[in-house]
C-alpha positions as CSV (number, residue, x, y, z in Angstrom):
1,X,-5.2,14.8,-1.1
2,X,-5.7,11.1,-0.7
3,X,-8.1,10.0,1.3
4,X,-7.6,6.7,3.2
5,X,-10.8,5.4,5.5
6,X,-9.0,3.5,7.6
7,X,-6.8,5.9,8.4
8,X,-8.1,7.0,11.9
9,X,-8.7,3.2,12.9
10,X,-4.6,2.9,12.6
11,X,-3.5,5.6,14.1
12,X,-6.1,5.4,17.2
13,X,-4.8,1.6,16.8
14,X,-1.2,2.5,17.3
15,X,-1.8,5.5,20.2
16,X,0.1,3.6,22.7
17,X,-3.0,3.8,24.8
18,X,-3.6,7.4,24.9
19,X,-6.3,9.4,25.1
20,X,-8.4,11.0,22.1
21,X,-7.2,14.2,24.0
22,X,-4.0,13.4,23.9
23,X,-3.7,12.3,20.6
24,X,-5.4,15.5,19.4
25,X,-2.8,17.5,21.7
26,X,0.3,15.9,19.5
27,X,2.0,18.2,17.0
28,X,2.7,15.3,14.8
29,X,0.2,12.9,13.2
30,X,-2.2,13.9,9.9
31,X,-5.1,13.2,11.8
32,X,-7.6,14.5,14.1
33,X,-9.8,12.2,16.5
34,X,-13.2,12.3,17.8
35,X,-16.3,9.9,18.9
36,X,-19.0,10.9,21.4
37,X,-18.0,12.1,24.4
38,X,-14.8,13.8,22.8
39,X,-17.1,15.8,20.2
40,X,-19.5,17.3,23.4
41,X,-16.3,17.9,25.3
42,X,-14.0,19.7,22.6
43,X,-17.0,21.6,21.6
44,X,-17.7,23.1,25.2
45,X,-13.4,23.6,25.5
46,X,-14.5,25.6,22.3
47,X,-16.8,27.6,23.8
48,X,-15.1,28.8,26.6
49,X,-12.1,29.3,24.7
50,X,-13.7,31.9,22.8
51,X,-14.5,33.9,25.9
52,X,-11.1,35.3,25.3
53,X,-11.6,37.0,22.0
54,X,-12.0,41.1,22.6
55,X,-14.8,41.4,19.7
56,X,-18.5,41.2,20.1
57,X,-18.5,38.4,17.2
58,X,-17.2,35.9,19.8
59,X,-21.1,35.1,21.3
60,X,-21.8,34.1,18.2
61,X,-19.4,31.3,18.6
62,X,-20.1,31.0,21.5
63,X,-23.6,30.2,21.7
64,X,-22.9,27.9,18.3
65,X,-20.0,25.9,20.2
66,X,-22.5,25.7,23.3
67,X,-25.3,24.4,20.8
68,X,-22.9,21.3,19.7
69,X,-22.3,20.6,22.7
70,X,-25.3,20.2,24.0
71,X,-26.3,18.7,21.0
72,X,-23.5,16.5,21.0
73,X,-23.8,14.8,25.0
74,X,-27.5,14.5,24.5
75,X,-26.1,12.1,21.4
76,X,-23.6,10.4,24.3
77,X,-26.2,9.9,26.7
78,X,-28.3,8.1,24.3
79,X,-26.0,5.9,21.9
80,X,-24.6,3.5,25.3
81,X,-23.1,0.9,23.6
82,X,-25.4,1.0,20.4
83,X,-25.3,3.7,17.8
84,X,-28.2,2.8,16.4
85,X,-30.1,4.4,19.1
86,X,-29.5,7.7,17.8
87,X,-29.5,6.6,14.4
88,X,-32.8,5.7,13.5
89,X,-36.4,6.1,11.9
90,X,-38.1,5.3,14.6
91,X,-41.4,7.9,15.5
92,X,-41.4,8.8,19.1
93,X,-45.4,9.0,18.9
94,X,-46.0,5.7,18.4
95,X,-44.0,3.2,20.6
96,X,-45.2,0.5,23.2
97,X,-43.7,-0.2,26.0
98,X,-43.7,-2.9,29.3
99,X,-42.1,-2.3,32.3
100,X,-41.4,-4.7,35.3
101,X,-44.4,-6.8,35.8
102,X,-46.7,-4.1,34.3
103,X,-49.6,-6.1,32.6
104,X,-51.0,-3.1,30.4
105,X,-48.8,-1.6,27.8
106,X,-48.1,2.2,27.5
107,X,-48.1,4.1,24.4
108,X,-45.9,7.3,23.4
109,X,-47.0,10.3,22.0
110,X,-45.4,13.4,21.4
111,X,-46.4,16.8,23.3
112,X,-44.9,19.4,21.5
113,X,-43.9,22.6,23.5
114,X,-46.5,25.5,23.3
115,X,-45.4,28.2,20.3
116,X,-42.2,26.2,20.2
117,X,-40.1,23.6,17.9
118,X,-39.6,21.0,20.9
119,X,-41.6,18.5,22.3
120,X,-41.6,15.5,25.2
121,X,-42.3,12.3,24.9
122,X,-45.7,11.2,26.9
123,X,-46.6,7.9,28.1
124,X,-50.0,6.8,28.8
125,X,-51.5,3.7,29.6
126,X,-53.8,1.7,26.6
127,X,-55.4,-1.1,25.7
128,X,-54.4,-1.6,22.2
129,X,-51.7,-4.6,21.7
130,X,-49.1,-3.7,19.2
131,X,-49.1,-6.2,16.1
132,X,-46.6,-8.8,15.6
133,X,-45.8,-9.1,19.4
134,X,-45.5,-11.9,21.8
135,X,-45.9,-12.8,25.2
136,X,-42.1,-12.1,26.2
137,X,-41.7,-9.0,24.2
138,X,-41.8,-5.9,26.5
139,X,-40.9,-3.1,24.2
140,X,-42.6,-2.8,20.6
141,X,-40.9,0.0,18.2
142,X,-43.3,0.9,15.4
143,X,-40.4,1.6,12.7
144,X,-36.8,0.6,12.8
145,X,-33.3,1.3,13.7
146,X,-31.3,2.3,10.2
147,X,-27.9,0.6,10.0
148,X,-27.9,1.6,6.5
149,X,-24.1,3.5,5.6
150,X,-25.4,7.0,5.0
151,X,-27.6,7.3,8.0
152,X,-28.8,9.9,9.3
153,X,-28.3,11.4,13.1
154,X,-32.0,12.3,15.1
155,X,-32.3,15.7,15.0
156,X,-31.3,18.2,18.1
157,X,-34.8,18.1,19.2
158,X,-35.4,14.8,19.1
159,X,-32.2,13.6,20.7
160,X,-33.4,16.9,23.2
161,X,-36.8,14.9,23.5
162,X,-35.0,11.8,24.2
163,X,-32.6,12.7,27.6
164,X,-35.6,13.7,29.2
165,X,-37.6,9.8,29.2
166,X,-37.1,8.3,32.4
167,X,-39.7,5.5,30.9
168,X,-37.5,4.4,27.9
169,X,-34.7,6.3,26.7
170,X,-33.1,6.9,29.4
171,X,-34.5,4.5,31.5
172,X,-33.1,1.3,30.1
173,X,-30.7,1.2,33.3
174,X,-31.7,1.2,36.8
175,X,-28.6,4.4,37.5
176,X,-29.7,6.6,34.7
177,X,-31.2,9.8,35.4
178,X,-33.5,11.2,32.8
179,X,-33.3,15.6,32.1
180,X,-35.4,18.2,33.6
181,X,-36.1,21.0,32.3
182,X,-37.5,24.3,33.5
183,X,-39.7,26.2,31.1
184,X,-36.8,29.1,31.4
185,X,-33.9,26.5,30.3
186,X,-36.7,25.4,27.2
187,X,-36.7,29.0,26.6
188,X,-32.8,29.6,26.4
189,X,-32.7,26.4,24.5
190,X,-35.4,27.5,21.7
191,X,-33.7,30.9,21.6
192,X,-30.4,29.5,21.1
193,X,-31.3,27.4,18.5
194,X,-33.5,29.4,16.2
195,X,-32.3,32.8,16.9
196,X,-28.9,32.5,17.0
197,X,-27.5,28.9,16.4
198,X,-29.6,28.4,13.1
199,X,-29.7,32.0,12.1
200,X,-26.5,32.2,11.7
201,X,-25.3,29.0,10.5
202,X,-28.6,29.1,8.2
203,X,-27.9,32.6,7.0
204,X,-29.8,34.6,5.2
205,X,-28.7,37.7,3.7
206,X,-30.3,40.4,6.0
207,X,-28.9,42.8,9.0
208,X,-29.2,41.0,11.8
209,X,-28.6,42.3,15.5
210,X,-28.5,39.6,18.4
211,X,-28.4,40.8,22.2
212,X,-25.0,39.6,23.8
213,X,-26.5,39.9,27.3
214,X,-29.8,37.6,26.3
215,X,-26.7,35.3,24.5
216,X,-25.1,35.8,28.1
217,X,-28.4,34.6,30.2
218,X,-29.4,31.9,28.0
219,X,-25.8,30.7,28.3
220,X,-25.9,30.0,31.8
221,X,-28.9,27.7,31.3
222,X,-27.5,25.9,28.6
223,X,-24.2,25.3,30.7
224,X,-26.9,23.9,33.4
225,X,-27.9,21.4,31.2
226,X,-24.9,20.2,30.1
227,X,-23.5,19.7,33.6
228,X,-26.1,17.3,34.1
229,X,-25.7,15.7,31.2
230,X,-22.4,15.0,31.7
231,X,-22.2,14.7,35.1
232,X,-25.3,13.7,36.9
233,X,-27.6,11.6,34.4
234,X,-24.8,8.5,34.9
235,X,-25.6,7.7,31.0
236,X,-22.4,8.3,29.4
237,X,-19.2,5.9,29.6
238,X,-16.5,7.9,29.5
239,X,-13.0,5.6,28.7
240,X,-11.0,7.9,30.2
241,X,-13.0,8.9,33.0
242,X,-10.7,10.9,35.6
243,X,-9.3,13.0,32.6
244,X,-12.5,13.3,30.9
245,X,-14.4,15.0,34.0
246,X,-11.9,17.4,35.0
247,X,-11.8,18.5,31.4
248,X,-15.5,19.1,32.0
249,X,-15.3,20.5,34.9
250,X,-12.8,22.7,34.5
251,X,-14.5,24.6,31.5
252,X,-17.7,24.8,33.2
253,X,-15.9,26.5,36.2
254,X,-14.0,28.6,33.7
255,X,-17.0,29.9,31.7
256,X,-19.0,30.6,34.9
257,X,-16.1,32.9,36.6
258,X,-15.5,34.8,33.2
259,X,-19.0,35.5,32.0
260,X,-21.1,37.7,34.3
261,X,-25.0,37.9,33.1
């Protein structure tokens, strides 16, 4: 089959104004369409979809549907109107960083999470200067956004890392609301992703036997997260707003009424 780059760009071009969702729901076409928000949505619709299936198999798609989703709004929360801010090199212990009329900068450093593969990003004040800076600069990156083609996403943990800074990443707007975690959603979150997410995808040939209830449990926190996220940090543009948050919605409220921990 031929592939043609610019494919997408002319359908999407000639869509009569519709939706990525409606596009997607079309019978005709050759194409299928997703950028950030529609990625994290589809991928939760995916999710809950599978709550249907009448074999034990289905967590597993489950909790890997709920993983890109999560995944994929903490990507929507950060990009904004830039891609490059999720698309980077850029070490998130070792930035700078003025706010307001603070006369002191603040330096990052990473605090990873005890016997975990997460961390948050710490601020505290210092009185080293950054090189190369100037009396109107109020943020200093030590490395640089990639625009290079072939770039790399941040990682899930990073991008995790990220939607919880109220000081930069998600503080660049006055609206924006930065993620909280409790240490029982971390927990759910590093479960999901090592024991079940990247087991499986990862796989190694072995027998392997995952609990559906802890799959169940860890679920519900997951779900948490993405509602506020999508719903509650005020990050995310959405184009088609109205349709977009009753898509959301609706499979939150679906997976809470069919899955009982």
């Amino acid at each position: 089959m031929k592939k043609d780059e610019n494919n997408s760009e002319h359908h999407i071009s000639n869509g009569n104004g519709r939706s990525l969702y409606e596009l997607n729901q079309s019978k005709q076409g050759e194409c299928f369409y997703i950028n950030a928000v529609e990625n994290a949505i589809d991928s939760l619709e995916t999710a809950v979809s599978f709550l249907d299936r009448n074999d034990n198999l289905k967590w597993k798609w489950i909790a890997i549907s709920l993983h890109h989703s999560l995944y994929s709004f903490c990507i929507a929360c950060l990009k904004n109107s830039d891609y490059t801010n999720v698309i980077s090199t850029i070490n998130d212990g070792n930035l700078y960083i003025k706010k307001g009329n603070d006369s002191n900068w603040k330096k990052s450093k990473k605090d990873p999470r005890k016997n975990g593969p997460g961390y948050t990003i710490k601020w505290e004040n210092t009185n080293e200067e950054p090189k190369r800076t100037t009396g109107e600069e109020r943020i200093k990156i030590t490395g640089k956004k990639s625009k290079e083609k072939g770039s790399k996403l941040i990682g899930f943990w990073t991008a995790l890392a990220r939607v919880q800074d109220q000081t930069l990443w998600m503080g660049k707007l006055m609206c924006t609301k930065a993620l909280v975690l409790s240490d029982a959603e971390w927990q759910s979150i590093e479960w999901t992703t090592e024991q079940v997410r990247n087991a499986t995808v990862h796989f190694i040939p072995k027998y392997l036997a995952v609990s559906i209830p802890s799959v169940k449990s860890a679920s519900i926190d997951i779900l948490r997260v993405i509602e506020f996220l999508a719903l509650e940090s005020f990050s995310i543009a959405y184009t088609n707003y109205e349709q977009d948050i009753k898509r959301i919605k609706m499979a939150l409220d679906i997976f809470r009424s069919k899955i009982a921990v």
